[in-house]
N, C-alpha and C positions, 0 to 999 in steps of 0.2 A: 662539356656544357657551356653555352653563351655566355658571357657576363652581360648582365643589364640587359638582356635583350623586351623591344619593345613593339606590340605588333599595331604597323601601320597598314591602315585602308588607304586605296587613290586621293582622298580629300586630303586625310592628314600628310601623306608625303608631299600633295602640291603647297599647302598651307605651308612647312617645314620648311619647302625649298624657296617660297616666295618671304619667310621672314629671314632666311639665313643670307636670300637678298640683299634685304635691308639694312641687316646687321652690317653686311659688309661694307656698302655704302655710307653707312653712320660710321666705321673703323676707316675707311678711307679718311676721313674728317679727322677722326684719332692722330692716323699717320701723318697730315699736316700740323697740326698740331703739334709733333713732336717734334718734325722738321723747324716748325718754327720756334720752340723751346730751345731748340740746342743754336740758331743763331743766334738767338737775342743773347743763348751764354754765351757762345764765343766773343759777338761782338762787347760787353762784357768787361770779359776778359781783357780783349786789345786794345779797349778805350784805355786801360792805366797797367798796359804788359810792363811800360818801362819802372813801373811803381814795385812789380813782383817778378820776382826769382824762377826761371825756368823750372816747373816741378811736375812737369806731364799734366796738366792741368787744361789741354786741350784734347786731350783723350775721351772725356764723358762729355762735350760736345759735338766731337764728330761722330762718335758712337749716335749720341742723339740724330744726329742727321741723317749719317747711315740707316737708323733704325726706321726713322720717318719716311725717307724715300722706300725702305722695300714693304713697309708696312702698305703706299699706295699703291704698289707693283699689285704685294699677294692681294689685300683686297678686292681689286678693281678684277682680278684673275677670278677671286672666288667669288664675287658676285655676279661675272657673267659665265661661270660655272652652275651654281645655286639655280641664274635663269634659266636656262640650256634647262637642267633636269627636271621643270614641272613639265618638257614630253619626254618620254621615256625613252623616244628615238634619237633624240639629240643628247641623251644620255651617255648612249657608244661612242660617241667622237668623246670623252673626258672620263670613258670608262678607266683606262690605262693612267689617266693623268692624277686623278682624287685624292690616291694614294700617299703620291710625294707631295702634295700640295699640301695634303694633312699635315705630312712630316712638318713639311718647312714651316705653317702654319704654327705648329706646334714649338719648334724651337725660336720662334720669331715672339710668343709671346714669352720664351724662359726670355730672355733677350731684353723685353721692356721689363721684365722683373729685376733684370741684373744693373737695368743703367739705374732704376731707381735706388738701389741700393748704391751705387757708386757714388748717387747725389749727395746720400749721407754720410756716406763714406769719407768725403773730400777734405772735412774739415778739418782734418792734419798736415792736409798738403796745401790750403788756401794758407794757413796759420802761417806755416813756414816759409811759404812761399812771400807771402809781404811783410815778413822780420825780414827775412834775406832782403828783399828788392827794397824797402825803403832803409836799412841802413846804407843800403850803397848808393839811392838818389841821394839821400842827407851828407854824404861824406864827397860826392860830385856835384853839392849843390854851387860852391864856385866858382864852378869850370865853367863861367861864361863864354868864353873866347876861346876852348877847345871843340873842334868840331867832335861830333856825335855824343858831346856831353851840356852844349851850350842852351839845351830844351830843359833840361832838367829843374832849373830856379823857377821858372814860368810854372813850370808840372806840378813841382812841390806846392809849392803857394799856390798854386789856383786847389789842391788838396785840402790843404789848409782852410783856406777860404769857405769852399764848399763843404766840407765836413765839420766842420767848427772844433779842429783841433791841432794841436800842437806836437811834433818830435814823432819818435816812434814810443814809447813808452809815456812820454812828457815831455812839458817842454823845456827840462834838465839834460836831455837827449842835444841839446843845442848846447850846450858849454862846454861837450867835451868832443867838437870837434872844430875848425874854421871854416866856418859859413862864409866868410868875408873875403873876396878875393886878394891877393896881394897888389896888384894890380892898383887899387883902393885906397890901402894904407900910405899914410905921407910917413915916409921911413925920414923926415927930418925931426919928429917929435921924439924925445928923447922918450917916451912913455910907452910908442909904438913897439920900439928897438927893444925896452928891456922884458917885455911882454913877449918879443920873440925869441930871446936869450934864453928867458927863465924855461921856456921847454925844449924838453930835449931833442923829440922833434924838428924843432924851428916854427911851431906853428901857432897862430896868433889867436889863443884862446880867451873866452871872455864871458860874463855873466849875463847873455845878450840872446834876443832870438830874431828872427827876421820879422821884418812888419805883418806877414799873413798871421802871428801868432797873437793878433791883438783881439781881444773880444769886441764885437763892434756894440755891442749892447753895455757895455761899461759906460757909465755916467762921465768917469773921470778921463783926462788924453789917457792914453796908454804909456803905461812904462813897459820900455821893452830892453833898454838899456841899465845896466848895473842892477840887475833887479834884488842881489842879495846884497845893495850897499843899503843901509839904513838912512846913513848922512847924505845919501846923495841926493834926497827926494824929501820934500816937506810932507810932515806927516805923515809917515809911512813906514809898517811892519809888514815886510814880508812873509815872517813867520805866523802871524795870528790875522794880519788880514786878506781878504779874497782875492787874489791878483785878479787884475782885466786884463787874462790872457786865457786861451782856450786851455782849459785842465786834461780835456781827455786826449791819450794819446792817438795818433792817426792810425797805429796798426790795431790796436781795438774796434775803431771806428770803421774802417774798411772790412776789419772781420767781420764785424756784425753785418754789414751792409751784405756784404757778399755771401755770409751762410744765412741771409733769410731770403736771399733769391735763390740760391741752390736747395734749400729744404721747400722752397716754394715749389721750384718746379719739379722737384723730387714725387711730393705728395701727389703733382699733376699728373704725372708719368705712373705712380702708383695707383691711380684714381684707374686711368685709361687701363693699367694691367689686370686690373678688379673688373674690367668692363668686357676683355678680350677672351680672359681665363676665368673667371670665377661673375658671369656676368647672372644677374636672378630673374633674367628674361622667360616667360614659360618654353624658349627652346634652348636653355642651357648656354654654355659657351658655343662660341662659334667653332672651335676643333670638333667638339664632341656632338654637333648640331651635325656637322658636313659629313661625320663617320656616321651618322646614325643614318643619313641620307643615301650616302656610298653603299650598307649592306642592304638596305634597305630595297634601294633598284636593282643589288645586282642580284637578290633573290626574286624580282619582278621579272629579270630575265632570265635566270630556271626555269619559273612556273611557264613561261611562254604569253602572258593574259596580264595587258597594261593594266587592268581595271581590280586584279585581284587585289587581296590583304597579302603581307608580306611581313614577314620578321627584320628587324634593323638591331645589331648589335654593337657592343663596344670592341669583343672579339669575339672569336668566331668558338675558342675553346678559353678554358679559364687560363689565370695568369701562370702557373707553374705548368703545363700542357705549351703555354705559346713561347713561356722563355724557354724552356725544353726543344723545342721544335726549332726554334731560331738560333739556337747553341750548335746541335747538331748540323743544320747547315752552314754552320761558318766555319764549324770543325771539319767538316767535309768540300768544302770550298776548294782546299788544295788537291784533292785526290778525283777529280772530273778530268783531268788532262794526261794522270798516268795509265803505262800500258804494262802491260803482265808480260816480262820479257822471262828467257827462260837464262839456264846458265852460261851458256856463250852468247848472250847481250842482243838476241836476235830478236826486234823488233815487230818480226814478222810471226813466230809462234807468239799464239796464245794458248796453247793447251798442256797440260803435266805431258812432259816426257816418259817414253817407253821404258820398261826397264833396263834393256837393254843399250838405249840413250845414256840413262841415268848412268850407269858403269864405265861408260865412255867418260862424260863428265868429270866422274868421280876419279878415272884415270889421270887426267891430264888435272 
């Protein structure tokens, strides 16, 4: 017995085939669309790679792109398919083809279902990915005068700047490391020297953060230096008053920035997978629209009569009859190429041997 089976007259199938048209035309638009989601995250991404920790984090990018570009392939194929079948004769040249087209149809929209999931999936690897990557900008922020470290102070601070924050946690994230190249330091102040004695390191730590850490909204200059000396600054508690310095950490700030682009375009890509698989248009999704269309004709070309009514199903038998059927041919897959050899390996019989054969056999 059918499943869902639905009986179409001439009018409804041309109707069907000219919205599954359309459909597909408006899914071509989808497929840019997605194409263009997964650039804007790549690029992204490589606007501040040197800020974040290699973590596969161009994976659900190119997937987006990949997915974009064959999303315009299959559509732009099934809408000049859909048009071909409102005549019945231009039907047979795409008789053969409908089939895999459905398929891939079909697993192209599991496909947009999966990167959306990966959207939200990311933000374990976003998280980690900019702890790792800015502690290790913050710890090269220095290395002015070493090549392929010398961007780094520019990168941070302009972070800073534009996100209005400070360190990777805070901007106590700056005292325990040296920001200050040595290069800098005038190693004749006796104050320098014992500053770098006292660590074991050798390295010139301090209660200090760089300039991009100043609030520009603070009334007062910025203290950016000694900031937990008391005495060093008229008027001034560290502890109980507001410092004018940016409080939230940068890898907060980057997370947030970067999971509400990714759940952003996450929902978009969800929205489109709501549109291709589960669309409330009166002809269904577009798979189950193009399968209704496919049995549809090819029971048009049984009856012999473009103009008759026709049954269009989802299968042809119910579901435990087709995985039954489809089991059995895979299982027998292998056994279409053997031949029935008999007992001395001869090729050439295929028939049971004589009895008299048989005794021979059984001799040797």
């Amino acid at each position: 017995m059918a499943v869902l089976p639905i009986k179409f007259t001439k009018t409804k199938r041309d109707k069907l085939a000219q919205g599954l048209w359309v459909l597909n035309w408006i899914s071509i638009i989808t497929g840019i669309i997605l194409f263009s989601l997964g650039i804007f995250w790549k690029v992204e991404i490589n606007k501040r790679q040197d800020l974040m920790a290699e973590r596969q984090l161009q994976s659900v990018p190119n997937m987006l792109i990949a997915v974009g570009l064959i999303a315009c392939v299959i559509n732009f194929l099934g809408g000049k398919i859909c048009y071909d079948c409102v005549d019945t004769n231009k039907f047979l040249r795409w008789k053969l083809v409908m089939l895999p087209y459905i398929i891939c149809t079909f697993f192209f929209t599991l496909s947009v279902l999966v990167g959306a999931l990966m959207c939200y999936s990311m933000h374990g690897q976003l998280e980690e990915a900019i702890t790792l990557g800015l502690r290790d900008a913050m710890h090269y922020y220095k290395d002015t005068d070493k090549p392929g470290r010398c961007f780094l102070k520019g990168t941070v601070d302009l972070l800073q700047i534009q996100f209005q924050c400070c360190g990777n946690e805070g901007y106590r994230d700056w005292f325990q490391i040296q920001w200050v190249s040595n290069r800098y330091l005038d190693m004749s102040q006796r104050e320098v020297v014992d500053r770098l004695q006292s660590n074991v390191e050798g390295k010139y730590l301090m209660d200090g953060v760089p300039f991009s850490c100043c609030n520009v909204n603070s009334p007062q200059p910025c203290i950016q230096y000694q900031i937990t000396n008391k005495s060093a600054h008229y008027n001034y508690d560290y502890q109980t008053e507001e410092l004018n310095l940016w409080m939230r950490g940068c890898h907060q700030a980057l997370l947030d920035y970067y999971t509400n682009i990714v759940h952003s375009i996450g929902l978009t890509v969800l929205i489109i997978w709501l549109f291709e698989d589960g669309c409330v248009y009166c002809f269904g999704n577009i798979t189950t629209g193009v399968r209704y269309l496919q049995t549809s004709l090819e029971n048009v070309l049984r009856q012999g009569d473009p103009e008759c009514k026709s049954d269009g199903w989802l299968l042809e038998n119910s579901f435990v009859e087709t995985a039954h059927s489809n089991f059995n041919i895979i299982k027998h897959l292998g056994k279409f190429n053997q031949i029935n050899i008999a007992c001395n390996g001869d090729p050439n019989i295929d028939k049971p041997p004589t009895a008299h054969y048989a005794r021979y056999c059984n001799h040797w």
